[in-house]
N, C-alpha and C positions, 0 to 999 in steps of 0.2 A: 418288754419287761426290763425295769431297771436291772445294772448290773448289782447292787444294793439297795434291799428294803429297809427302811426301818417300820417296826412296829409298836403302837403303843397299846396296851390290853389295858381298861382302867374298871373299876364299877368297886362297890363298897366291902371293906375284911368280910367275908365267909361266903362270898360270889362265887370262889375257886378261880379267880384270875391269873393267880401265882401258880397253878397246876395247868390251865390253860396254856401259858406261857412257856411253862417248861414242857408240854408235849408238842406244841408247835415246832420249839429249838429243834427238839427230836426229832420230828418228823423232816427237817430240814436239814438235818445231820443224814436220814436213811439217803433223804435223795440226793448226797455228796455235796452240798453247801457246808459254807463255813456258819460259823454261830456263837452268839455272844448273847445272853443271856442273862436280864438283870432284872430286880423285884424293889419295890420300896411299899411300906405301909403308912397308913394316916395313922391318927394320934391312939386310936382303938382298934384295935386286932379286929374285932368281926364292928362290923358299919361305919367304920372308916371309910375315906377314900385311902384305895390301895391299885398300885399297877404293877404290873409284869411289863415288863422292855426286852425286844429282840431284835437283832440285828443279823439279817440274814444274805449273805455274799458269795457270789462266784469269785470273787477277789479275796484278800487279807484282811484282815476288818482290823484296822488300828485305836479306834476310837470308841469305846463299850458301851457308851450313852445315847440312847437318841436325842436328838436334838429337831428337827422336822419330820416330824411322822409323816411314811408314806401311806399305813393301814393304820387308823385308828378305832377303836371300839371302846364304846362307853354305855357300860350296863345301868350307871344309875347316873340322875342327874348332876348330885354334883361334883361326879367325875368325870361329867363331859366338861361343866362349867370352868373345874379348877389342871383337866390335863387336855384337852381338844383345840386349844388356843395354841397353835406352832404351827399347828398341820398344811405340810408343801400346799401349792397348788394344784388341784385336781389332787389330793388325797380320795383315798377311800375309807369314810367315814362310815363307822356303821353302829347303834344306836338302838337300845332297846325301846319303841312305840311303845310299851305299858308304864315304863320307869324311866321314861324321858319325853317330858311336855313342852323344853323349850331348846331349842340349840341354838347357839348363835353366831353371829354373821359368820359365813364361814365361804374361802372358793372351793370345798373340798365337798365330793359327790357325796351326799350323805343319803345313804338308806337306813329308813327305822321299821327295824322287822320285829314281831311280834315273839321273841327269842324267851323271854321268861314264860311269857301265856301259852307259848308251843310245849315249854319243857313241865310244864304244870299240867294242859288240858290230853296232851297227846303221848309224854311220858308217866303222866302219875308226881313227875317229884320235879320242885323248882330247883333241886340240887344239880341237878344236869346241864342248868341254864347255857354253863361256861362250855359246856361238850358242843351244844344247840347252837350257840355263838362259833364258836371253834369252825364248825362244819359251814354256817352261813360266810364265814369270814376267808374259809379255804375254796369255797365255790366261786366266791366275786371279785376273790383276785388271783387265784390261782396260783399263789406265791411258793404250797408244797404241793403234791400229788395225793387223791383221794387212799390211794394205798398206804403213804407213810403214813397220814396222817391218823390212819383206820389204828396200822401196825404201833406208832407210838402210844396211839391212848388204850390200846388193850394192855400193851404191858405197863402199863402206870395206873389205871383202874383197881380197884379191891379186888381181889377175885369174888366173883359169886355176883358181880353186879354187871360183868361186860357185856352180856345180852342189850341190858337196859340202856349202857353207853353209848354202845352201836347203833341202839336204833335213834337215840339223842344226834349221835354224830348224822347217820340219815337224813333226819327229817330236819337239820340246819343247813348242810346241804342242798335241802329241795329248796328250802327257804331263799338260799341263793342265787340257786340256779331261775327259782321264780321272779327272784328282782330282776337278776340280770335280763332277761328272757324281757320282761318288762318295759325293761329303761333301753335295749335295745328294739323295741318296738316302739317308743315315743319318738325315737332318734330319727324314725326309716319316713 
């Protein structure tokens, strides 16, 4: 594990990327990292390209931007197109397979997991997508602990919906944990 990740959370205004972003900080705050946490929007609030940026350190983090994403996630295509282009070598790339048909040349591991069609066919509601995401992207790289990560998005959730979060946060975890499980079985 790097001594510093960067992250870049990207996909289109009303995805929940910017709420993504800020529960990850959190959850990387409970586990005693340092944290820097930054957002920008495309030209339209909802279907824009928009991303969340985080910067997560056992060190001092002097510099607030990412600049080489070491986790990148891109919920729609053309915020892989217009933010997935930096990414270190051997990032971890990850990619929604319903809302992204092309990625390109890229040295960074990329999974495309089925994270809107999970939060749609197996929550009920595509609003979750980002929690779905959230959990696949805490399972494949292991950057916070399944507890903060649990602990920050319950108290940042509406009340009355954290049942439905939880099991979102769940079932992108299994999501993960099945890649992983996977791409280490192609390996062997």
């Amino acid at each position: 594990m790097p001594g510093t990740w960067e992250v870049r959370l990207s996909g289109s205004g009303g995805q929940g990327l910017i709420l993504a972003g800020i529960i990850l900080a959190e959850a990387a705050i409970i586990d005693g990292q340092n944290v820097v946490q930054t957002q920008s929007y495309g030209p339209a609030a909802r279907g824009g390209a928009s991303k969340a940026e985080v910067i997560i350190s056992q060190e001092e983090i002097d510099y607030p931007k990412v600049d080489r994403p070491d986790i990148f996630l891109g919920l729609n295509q053309e915020s892989v197109l217009k933010y997935m282009d930096g990414c270190k070598d051997n990032a971890l790339a990850i990619v929604d397979a319903g809302l992204v048909n092309h990625i390109p040349p890229s040295k960074a591991r990329v999974y495309a997991l089925p994270i809107t069609e999970t939060a749609r066919k197996q929550v009920g509601r595509e609003l979750v997508a980002n929690v779905v995401a959230l959990g696949a992207l805490s399972a494949l790289s292991g950057i916070v602990s399944r507890e903060s990560v649990t602990t920050a998005l319950l108290r940042r959730v509406p009340k009355g919906t954290e049942d439905m979060n939880r099991k979102a946060l769940e079932l992108g975890f299994n999501l993960g944990e099945q890649a992983l499980a996977g791409a280490q079985a192609g390996h062997n």
